[in-house]
C-alpha positions in Angstrom: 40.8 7.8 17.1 39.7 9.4 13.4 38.3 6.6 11.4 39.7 6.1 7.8 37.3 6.3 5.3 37.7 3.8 1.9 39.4 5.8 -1.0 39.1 4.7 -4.3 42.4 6.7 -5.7 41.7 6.3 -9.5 42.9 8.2 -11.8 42.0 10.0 -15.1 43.9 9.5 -18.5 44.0 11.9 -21.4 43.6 11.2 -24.6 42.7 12.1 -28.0 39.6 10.9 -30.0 39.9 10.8 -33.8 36.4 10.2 -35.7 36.5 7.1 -38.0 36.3 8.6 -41.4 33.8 5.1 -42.3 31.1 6.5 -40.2 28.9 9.3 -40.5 29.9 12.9 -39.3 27.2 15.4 -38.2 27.9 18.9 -39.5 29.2 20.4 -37.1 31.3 17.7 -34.8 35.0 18.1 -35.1 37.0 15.3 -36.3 39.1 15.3 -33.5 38.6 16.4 -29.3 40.5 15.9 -25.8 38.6 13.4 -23.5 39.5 12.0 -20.0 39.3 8.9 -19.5 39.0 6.8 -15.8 41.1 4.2 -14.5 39.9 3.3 -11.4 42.0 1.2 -8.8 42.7 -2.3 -8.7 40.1 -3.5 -6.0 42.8 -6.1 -4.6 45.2 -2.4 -4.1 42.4 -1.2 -1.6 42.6 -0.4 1.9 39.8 -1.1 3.7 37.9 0.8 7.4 34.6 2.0 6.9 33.5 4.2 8.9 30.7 3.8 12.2 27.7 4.9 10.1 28.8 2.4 7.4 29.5 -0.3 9.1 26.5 -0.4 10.7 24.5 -0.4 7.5 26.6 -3.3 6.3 26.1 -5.2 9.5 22.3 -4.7 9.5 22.2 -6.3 6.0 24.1 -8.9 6.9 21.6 -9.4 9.6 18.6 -9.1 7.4 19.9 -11.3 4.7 20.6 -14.1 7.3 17.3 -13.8 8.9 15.6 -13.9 5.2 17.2 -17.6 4.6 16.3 -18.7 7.7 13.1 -19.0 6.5 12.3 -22.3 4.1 9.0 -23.1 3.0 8.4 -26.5 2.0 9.7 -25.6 -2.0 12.5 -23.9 -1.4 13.3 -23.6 -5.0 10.0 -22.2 -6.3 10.2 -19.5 -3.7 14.0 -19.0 -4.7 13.1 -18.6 -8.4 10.6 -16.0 -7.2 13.1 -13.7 -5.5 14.9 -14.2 -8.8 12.7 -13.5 -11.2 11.8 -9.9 -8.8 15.0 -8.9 -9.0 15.6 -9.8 -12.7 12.5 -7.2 -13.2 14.2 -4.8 -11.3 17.3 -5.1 -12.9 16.4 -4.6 -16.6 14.2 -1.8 -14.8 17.2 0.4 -14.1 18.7 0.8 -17.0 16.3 -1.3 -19.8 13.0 -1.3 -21.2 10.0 -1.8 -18.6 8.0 -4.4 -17.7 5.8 -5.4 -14.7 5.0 -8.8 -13.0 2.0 -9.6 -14.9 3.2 -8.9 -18.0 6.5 -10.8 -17.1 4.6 -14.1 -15.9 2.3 -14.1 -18.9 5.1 -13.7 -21.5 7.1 -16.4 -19.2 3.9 -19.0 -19.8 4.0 -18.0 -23.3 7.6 -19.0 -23.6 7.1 -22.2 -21.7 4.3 -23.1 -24.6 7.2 -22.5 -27.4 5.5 -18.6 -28.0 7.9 -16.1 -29.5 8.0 -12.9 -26.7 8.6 -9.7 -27.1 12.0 -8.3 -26.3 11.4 -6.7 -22.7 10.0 -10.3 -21.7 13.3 -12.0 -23.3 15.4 -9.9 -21.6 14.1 -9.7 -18.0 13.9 -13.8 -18.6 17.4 -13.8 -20.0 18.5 -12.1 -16.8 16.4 -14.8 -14.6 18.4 -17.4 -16.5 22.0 -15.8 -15.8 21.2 -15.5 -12.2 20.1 -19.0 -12.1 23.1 -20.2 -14.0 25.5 -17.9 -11.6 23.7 -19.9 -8.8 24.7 -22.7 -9.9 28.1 -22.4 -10.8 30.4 -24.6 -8.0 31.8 -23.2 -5.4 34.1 -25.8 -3.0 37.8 -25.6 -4.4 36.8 -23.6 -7.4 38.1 -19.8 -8.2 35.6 -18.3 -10.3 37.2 -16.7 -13.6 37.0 -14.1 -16.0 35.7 -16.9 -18.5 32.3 -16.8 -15.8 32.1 -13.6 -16.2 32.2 -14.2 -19.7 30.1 -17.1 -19.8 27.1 -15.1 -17.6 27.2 -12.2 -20.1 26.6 -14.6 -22.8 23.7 -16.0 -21.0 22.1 -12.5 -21.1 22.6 -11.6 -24.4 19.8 -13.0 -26.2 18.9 -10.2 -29.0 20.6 -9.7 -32.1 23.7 -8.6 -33.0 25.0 -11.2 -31.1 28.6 -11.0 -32.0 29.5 -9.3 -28.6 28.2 -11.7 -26.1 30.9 -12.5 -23.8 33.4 -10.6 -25.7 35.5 -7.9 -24.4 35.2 -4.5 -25.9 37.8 -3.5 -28.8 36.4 -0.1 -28.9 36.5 3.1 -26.3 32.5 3.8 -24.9 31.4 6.4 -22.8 27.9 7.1 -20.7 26.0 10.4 -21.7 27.2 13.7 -23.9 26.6 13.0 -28.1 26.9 10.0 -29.9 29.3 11.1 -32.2 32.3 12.0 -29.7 33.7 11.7 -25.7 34.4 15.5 -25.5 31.4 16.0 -23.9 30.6 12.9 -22.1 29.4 12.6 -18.1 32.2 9.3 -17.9 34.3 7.5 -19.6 35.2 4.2 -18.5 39.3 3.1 -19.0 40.3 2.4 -22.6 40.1 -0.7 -24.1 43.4 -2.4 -23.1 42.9 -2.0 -19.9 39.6 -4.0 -19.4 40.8 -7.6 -19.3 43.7 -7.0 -16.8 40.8 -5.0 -14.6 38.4 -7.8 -15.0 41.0 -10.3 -13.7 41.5 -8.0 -10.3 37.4 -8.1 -10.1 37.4 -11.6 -10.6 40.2 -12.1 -8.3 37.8 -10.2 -5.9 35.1 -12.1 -5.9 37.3 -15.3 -4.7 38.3 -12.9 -1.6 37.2 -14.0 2.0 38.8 -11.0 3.7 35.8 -8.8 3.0 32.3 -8.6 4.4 30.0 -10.0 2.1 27.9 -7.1 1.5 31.1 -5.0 1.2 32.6 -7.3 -1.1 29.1 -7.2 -3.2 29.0 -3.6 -3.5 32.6 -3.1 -4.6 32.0 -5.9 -7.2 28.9 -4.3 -8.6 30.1 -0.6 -9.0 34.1 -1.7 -9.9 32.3 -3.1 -12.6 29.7 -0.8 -13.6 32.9 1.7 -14.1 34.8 -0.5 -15.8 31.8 -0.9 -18.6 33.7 -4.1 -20.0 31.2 -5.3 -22.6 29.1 -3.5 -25.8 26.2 -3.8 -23.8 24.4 -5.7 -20.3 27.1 -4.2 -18.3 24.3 -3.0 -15.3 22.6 -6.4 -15.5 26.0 -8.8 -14.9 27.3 -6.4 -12.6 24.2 -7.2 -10.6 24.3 -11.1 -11.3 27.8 -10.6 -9.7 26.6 -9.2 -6.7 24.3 -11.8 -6.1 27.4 -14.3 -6.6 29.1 -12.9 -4.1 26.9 -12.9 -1.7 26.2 -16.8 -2.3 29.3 -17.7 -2.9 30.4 -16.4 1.0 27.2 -18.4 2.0 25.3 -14.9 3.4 22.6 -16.1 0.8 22.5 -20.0 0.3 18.7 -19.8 -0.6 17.3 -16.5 -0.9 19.3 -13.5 -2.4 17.6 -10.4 -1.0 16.3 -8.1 -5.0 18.5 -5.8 -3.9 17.4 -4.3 -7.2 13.7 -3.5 -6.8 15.2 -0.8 -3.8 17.9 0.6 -6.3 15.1 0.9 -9.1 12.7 2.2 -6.3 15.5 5.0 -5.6 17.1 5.7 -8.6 18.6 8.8 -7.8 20.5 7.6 -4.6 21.7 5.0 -7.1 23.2 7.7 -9.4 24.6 9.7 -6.8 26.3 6.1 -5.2 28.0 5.1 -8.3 29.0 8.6 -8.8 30.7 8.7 -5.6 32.1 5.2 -6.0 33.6 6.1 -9.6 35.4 9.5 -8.0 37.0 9.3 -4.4 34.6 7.8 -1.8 33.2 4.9 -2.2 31.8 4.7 1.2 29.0 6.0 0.1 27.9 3.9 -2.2 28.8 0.9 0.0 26.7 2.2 2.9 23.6 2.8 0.0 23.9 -0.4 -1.5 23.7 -1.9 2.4 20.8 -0.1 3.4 19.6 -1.0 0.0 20.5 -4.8 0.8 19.0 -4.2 4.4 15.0 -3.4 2.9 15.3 -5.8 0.5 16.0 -8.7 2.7 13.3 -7.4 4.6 10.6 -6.4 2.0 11.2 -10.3 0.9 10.6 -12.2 4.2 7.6 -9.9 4.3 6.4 -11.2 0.8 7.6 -15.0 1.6 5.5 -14.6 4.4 2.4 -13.5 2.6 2.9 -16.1 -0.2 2.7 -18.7 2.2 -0.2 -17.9 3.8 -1.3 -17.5 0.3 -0.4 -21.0 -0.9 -1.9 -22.4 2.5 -5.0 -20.8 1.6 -5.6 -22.3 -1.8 -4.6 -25.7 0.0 -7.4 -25.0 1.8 -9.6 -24.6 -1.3 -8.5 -27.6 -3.0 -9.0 -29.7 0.3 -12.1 -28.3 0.7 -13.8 -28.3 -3.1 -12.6 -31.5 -4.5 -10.3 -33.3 -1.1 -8.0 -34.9 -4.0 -5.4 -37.5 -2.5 -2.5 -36.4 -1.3 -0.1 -37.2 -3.7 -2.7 -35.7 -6.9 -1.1 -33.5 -9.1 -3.0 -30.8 -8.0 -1.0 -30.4 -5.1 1.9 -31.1 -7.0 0.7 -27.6 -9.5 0.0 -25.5 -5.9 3.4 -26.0 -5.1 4.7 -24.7 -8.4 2.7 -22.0 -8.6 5.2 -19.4 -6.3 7.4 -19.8 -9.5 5.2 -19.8 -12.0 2.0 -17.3 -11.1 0.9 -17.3 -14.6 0.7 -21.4 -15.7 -0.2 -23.3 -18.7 -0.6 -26.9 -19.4 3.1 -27.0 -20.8 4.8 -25.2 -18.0 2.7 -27.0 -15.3 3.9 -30.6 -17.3 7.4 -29.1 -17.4 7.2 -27.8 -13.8 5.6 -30.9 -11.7 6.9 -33.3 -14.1 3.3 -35.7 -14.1 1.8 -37.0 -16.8 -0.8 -34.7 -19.0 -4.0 -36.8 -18.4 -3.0 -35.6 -14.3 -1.9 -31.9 -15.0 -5.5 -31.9 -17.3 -7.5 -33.3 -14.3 -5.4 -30.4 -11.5 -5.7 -27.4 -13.7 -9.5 -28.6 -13.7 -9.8 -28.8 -9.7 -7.7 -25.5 -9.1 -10.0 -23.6 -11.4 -13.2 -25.3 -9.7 -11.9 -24.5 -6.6 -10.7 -20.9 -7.4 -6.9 -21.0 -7.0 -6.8 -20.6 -11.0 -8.3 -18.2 -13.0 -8.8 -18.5 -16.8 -7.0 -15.8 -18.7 -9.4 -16.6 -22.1 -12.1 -18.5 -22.4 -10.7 -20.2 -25.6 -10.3 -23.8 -26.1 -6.2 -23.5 -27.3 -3.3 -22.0 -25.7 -4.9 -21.5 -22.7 -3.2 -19.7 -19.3 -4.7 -19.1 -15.5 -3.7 -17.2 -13.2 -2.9 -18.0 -9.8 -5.7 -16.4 -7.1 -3.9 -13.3 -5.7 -0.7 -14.1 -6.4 0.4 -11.5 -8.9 -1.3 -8.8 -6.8 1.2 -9.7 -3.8 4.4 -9.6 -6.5 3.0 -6.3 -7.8 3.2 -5.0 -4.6 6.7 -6.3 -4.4 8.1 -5.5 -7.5 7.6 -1.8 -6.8 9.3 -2.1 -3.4 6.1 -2.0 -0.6 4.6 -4.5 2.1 2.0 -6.7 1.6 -1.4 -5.0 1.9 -0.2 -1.5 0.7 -3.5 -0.7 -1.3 -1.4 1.9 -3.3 0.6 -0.5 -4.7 -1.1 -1.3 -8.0 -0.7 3.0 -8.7 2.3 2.7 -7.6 3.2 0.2 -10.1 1.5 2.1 -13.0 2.9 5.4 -12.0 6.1 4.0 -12.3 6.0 2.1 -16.0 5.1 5.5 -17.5 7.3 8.0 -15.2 10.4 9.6 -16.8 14.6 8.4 -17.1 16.1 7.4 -14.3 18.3 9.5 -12.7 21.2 7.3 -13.3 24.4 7.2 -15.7 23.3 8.3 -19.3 23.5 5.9 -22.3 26.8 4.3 -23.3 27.7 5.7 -26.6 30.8 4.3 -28.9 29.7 1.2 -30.6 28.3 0.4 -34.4 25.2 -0.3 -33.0 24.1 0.0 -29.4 23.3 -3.6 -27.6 21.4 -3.1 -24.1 
């Protein structure tokens, strides 16, 4: 029997662009070009057998992601909010500016103190916030919406110009080519009228229990990757979206495998799966994004793992140095610590929720017994740093095992290496919003 792969029988509308005669014209640029235009399916019009290699990947992730949330440490959201805030890093990583995990969990302590961050910080924590939110949103005799989709684009649009977030586009876009014109462009996503019937289908698909979860993930991502529906944060909440799904069908209760860190990690597969996704066979790109899934789920019961032998270690030390009663803050603060691997005395008060005379008197017995490590010997704003902790994430924020020694290169070599080998820069608005 010949297996039938997925189609994805889009199509391509022509049409003319004519320059607005308010905006600037380069010498040069004609005032008027053909351009081609997608229109991809309606996901609920698909017909769906993968074929043996894919759906082999897609039951290995599966497999993975169910073994991952087997696994509950004794703060189940402080490990959960790790695995968040990894693949929020990952995320803006694919198509945003970079940032690491030490960088991240300083800024984040910053925040916590009422700092101003920079914008790669706000962003990557914006993102953290979304997927949180997403997380949240109920599930038991609710259909999620278009207004969620809305409402988690808003959540990650924290930069200025603001007038976009969780608005529809008015305008045409298009990824790569000039900025003046389509003509040349590498896609261009359907025209404007077309996005808010298209986001109702995706929306529609994300309610669907027909699908595997992994399948249905993947189709939710890329459909809306293509359909580009906002000015900017399109890669980001078509990645919150996946996560949905896949908590939403109850694959992922407590930990969603950072799917991301393996797509940032292998940017070019990426490319060439959204590619294939976008014209004709999108078996591809689900088969990629379950292998994708698979390591991920893997990578992070590997890192769980290792964190908690960490935190049993500095339980160790505390016991050990100082033998504070059991229900001392301190323990309260090594609990935390997971979420939080940079802390100061404003996130630790927010985070354990004990009175500041107690957080005082825990920071003091962590940093005696070396579980925290002073950032700055200064007497104000002070931060420490939990004892290993960020080495570990580094280690998993660039996609390796615990104990890889090259992981710290790794990392570096990867904050200054080139573009990713994904779709170019979306081009059509006043001013471009990431």
């Amino acid at each position: 029997m010949t297996e039938t792969r997925l189609r994805m029988p889009g199509r391509h509308i022509p049409l003319v662009w004519r320059h607005d005669p308010a905006r600037y014209l380069p010498p040069g640029q004609p005032e008027t070009c053909e351009y081609r235009a997608f229109m991809p399916a309606r996901l609920a019009d698909l017909g769906l057998m993968l074929d043996g290699a894919a759906a082999g990947a897609v039951s290995d992730a599966e497999g993975a992601i169910h073994e991952l949330n087997l696994r509950a440490p004794g703060a189940l959201g402080f490990f959960a909010r790790l695995m968040l805030r990894t693949e929020a890093l990952a995320s803006c990583r694919l198509r945003g500016p970079r940032l690491d995990a030490r960088r991240l969990a300083r800024a984040e302590s910053s925040a916590d103190a009422g700092f101003r961050v920079g914008v790669a910080p706000r962003l990557v924590l914006a993102t953290v916030d979304a997927m949180q939110f997403a997380r949240n949103l109920p599930v038991a005799d609710r259909r999620f919406t278009t207004g969620d989709i809305a409402a988690i684009h808003r959540r990650l649009m924290v930069l200025p110009p603001r007038r976009s977030a969780g608005v529809v586009r008015a305008s045409q876009c298009w990824e790569g080519g000039n900025v003046d014109n389509p003509g040349g462009a590498d896609f261009v996503p359907p025209p404007p009228r077309h996005v808010n019937s298209l986001l109702a289908d995706l929306a529609d698909a994300v309610n669907r229990d027909d699908l595997p979860p992994v399948v249905q993930a993947a189709l939710v991502q890329a459909q809306f990757d293509t359909i580009l529906p906002f000015e900017g944060g399109n890669g980001r909440t078509g990645r919150v979206l996946a996560q949905l799904v896949l908590r939403r069908r109850g694959l992922a209760p407590v930990f969603v495998p950072p799917v991301g860190v393996v797509l940032a990690a292998e940017r070019e597969a990426y490319g060439e799966g959204l590619r294939a996704f976008r014209f004709g066979d999108p078996v591809e790109w689900v088969a990629a994004y379950a292998r994708a899934a698979a390591r991920a789920a893997r990578l992070a019961a590997l890192h769980l793992e290792a964190v908690g032998d960490l935190q049993a270690e500095w339980r160790r030390r505390l016991g050990a140095w100082a033998s504070p009663r059991s229900d001392a803050a301190a323990w309260a603060v090594i609990d935390v610590l997971p979420a939080r691997p940079v802390i100061s005395t404003a996130s630790a008060l927010v985070a354990t929720r004990r009175a500041k005379s107690a957080v005082h008197g825990a920071i003091r017995q962590l940093v005696e017994s070396g579980v925290l490590i002073p950032l700055s010997s200064s007497k104000r704003n002070r931060q420490w740093e939990a004892s290993g902790l960020l080495k570990l994430l580094e280690g998993l924020d660039v996609g390796v095992a615990p104990g890889v020694k090259s992981a710290g290169r790794l990392a570096r070599r990867r904050r200054v290496s080139g573009a990713a080998v994904i779709p170019g820069p979306i081009h059509g608005f006043p001013a471009q919003v990431w």
